[in-house]
C-alpha positions as CSV (number, residue, x, y, z in Angstrom):
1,X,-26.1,-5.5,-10.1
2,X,-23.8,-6.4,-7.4
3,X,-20.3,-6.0,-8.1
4,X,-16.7,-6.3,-6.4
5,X,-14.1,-5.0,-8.0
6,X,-10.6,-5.1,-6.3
7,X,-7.8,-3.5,-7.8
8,X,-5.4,-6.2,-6.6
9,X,-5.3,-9.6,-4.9
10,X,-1.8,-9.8,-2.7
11,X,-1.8,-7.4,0.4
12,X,1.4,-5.9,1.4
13,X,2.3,-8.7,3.8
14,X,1.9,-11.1,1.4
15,X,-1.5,-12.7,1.7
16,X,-3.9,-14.0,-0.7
17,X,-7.2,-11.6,-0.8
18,X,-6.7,-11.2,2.6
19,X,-7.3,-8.0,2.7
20,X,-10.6,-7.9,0.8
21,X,-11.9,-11.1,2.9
22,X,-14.7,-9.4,4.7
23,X,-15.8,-7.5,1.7
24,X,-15.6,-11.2,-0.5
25,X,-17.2,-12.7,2.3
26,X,-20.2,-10.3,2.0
27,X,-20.6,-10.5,-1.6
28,X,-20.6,-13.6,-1.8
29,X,-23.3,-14.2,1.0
30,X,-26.2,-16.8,0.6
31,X,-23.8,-18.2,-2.5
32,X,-23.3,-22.4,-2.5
33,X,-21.1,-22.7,-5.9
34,X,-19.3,-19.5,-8.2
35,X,-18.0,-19.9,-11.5
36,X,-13.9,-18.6,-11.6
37,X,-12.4,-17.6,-14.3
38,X,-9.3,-18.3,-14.4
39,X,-7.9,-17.2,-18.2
40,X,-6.0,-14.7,-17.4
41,X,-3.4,-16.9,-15.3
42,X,-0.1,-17.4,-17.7
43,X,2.2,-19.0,-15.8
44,X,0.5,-20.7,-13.7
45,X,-2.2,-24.0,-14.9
46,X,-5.8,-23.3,-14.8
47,X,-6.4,-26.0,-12.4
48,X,-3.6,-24.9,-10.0
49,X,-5.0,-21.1,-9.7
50,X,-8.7,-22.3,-9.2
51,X,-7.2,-24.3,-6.2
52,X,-5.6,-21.2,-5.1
53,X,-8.5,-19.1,-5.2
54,X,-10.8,-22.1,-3.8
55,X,-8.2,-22.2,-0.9
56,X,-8.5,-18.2,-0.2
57,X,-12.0,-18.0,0.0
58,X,-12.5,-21.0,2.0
59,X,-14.3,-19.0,5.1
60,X,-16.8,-18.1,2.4
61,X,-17.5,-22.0,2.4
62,X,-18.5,-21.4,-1.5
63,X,-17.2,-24.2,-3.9
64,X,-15.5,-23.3,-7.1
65,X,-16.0,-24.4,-10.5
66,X,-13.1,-23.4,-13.1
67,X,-15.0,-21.6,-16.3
68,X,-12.3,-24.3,-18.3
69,X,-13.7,-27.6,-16.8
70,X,-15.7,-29.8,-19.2
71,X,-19.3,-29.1,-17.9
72,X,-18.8,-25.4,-16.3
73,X,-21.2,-24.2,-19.3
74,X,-23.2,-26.6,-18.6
75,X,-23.8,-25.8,-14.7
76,X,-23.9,-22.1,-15.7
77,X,-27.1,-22.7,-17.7
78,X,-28.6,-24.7,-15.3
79,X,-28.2,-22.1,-12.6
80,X,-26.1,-24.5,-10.9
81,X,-23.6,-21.7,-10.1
82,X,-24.8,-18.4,-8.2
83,X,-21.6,-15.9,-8.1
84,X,-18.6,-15.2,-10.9
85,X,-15.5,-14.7,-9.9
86,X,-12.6,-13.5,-12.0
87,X,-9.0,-13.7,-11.4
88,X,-6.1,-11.4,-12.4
89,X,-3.1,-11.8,-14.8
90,X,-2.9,-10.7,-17.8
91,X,-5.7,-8.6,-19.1
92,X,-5.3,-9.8,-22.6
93,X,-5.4,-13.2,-22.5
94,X,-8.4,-13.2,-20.0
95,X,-10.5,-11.1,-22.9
96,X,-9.3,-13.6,-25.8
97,X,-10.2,-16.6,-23.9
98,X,-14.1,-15.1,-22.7
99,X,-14.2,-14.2,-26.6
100,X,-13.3,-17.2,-28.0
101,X,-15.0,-19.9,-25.5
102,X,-18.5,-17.9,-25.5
103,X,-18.1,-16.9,-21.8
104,X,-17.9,-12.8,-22.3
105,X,-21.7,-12.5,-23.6
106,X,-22.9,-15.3,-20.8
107,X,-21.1,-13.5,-17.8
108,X,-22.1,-9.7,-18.8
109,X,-25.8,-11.1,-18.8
110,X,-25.9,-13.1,-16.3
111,X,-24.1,-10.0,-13.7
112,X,-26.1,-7.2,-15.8
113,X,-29.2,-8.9,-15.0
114,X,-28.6,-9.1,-10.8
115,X,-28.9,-13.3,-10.9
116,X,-25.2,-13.4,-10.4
117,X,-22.4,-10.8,-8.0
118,X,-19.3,-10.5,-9.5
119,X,-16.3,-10.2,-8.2
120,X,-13.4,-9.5,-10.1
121,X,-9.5,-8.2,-9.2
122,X,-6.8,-6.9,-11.3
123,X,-7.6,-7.8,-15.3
124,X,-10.7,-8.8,-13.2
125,X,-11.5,-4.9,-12.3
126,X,-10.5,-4.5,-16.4
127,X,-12.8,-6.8,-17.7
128,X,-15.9,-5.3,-15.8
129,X,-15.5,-1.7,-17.9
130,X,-16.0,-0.5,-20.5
131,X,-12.6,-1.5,-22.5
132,X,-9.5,-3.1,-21.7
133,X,-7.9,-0.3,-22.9
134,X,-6.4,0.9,-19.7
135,X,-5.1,-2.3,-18.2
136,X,-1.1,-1.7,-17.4
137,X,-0.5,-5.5,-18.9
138,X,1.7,-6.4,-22.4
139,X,-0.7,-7.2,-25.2
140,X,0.9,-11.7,-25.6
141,X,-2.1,-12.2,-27.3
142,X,-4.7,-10.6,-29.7
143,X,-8.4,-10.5,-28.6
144,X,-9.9,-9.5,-31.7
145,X,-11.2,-6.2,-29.7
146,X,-10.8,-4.4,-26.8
147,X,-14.1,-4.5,-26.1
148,X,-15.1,-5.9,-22.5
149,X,-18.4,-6.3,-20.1
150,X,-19.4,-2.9,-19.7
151,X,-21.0,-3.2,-16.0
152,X,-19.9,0.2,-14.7
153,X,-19.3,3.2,-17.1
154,X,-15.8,3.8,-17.2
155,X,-12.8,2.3,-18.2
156,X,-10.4,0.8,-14.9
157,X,-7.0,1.3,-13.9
158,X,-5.5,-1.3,-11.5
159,X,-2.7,-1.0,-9.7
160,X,-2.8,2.7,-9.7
161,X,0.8,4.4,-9.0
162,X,2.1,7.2,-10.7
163,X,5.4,7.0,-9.1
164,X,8.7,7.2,-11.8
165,X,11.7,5.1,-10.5
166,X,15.0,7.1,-10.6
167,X,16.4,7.0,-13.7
168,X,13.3,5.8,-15.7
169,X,12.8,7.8,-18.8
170,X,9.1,6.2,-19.9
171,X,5.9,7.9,-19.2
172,X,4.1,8.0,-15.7
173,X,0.3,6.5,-15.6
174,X,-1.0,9.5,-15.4
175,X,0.9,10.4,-18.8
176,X,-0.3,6.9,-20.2
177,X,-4.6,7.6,-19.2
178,X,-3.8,11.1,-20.4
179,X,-3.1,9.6,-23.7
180,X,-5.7,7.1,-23.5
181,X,-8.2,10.6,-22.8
182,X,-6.6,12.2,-25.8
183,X,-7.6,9.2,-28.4
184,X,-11.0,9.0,-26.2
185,X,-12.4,11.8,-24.9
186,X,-15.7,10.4,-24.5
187,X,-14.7,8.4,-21.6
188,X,-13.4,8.1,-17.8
189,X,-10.9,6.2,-16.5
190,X,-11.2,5.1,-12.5
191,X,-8.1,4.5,-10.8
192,X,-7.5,2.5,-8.0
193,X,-4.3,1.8,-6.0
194,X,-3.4,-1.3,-4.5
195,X,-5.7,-1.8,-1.9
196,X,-8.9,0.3,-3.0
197,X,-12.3,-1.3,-4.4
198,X,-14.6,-0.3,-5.4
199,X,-18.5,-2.0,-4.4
200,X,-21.4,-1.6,-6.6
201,X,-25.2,-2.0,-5.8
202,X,-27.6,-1.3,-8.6
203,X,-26.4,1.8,-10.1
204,X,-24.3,2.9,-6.8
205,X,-20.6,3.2,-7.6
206,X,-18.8,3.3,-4.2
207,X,-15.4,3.4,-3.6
208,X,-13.8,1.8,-0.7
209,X,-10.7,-0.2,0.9
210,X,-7.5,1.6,2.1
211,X,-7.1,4.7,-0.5
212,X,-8.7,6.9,-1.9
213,X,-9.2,6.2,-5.9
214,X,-8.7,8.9,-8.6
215,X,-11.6,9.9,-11.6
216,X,-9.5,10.7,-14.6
217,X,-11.2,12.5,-17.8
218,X,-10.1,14.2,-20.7
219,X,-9.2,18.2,-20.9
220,X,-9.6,18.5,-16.8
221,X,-7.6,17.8,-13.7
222,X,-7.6,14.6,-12.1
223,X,-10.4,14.3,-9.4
224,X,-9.7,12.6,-6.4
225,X,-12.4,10.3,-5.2
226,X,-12.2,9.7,-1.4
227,X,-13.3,6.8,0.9
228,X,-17.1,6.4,0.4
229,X,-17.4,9.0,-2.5
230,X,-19.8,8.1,-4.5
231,X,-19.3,7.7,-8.7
């Protein structure tokens, strides 16, 4: 497998995957056309954030096809379509919408299998582990399961902070994964601050970008997981 998975898509000064865009541009070498997904966009159309993306990644000189156009199934069987790209929004709509248009079994093949990188940021990142259950988004729909690809062996956090704005009485993240370790201790929970990615090749985990990320699991300390570690 080949995987990029970005824990966020807007760098501090503003731009579009700008800071990623030598990491993109690398993944997405030797690629002609990529599939994006764009379900987890809310308020914005379908159309409109494919054009966004299309226009952000326009050094890669790859050409976009929206997973929501007419014949995208249709170029995705016939191999028409080399990369998958996922955008970020909200986490549960992005899961309902794979679910319900047949596009969750088709992508987890097709990047489990090495035919196609993947490059996912935000509910992106979520959708490549192995639940949504850590996504920081507001459940505004149901996606009959929380189930998701399953590409690396953890569950994601994107977004990472555990900061707590004066005055705030709710729970840090760290408080929120520790309850999410408490219900399931089976699993691991990778964090990533804004600005941190983490690039996969076969069955190397790597961690890289501008932070380092954090390993969270249940009954231990959290494990930070520097520049370059290896998971």
């Amino acid at each position: 497998m080949k995987l990029l998975l970005l824990s966020n898509s807007r760098a501090p000064d503003g731009g579009y995957l700008t800071q990623q865009r030598d990491a993109i541009a690398a993944t997405l070498k030797g690629v002609r056309k990529a599939l994006f997904v764009p379900f987890a966009g809310v308020t914005i159309s379908w159309d409109d954030y494919t054009a966004q993306v299309q226009a952000a990644i326009a050094h890669t000189g790859v050409q976009l096809v929206g997973a929501h156009a007419e014949d995208a199934v249709e170029q995705f069987l016939a191999g028409e379509v080399q990369a998958i790209i996922v955008g970020g929004g909200n986490t549960f709509q992005l899961l309902a919408e794979c679910r319900r248009r047949g596009w969750l079994v088709r992508l987890g093949d097709a990047a489990r299998s090495g035919r196609m990188p993947y490059i996912g940021w935000s509910a992106g990142a979520n959708l490549a582990g192995l639940t949504i259950n850590t996504t920081n988004d507001m459940p505004i729909v149901n996606p009959h399961g929380f189930g998701a690809l399953g590409l690396v062996p953890f569950c994601i956090n994107p977004h990472y902070n555990n900061s707590l704005p004066p005055g705030h009485q709710g729970e840090t993240r760290d408080q929120r994964l520790a309850e999410f370790l408490v219900a399931n201790p089976q699993m691991r929970v990778v964090a990533l601050p804004e600005g941190t990615w983490l690039e996969v090749n076969g069955s190397a985990v790597v961690v890289a970008g501008a932070y380092a990320a954090k390993l969270f699991t249940a009954n231990a300390d959290a494990q930070d997981l520097a520049l370059g570690a290896r998971i």
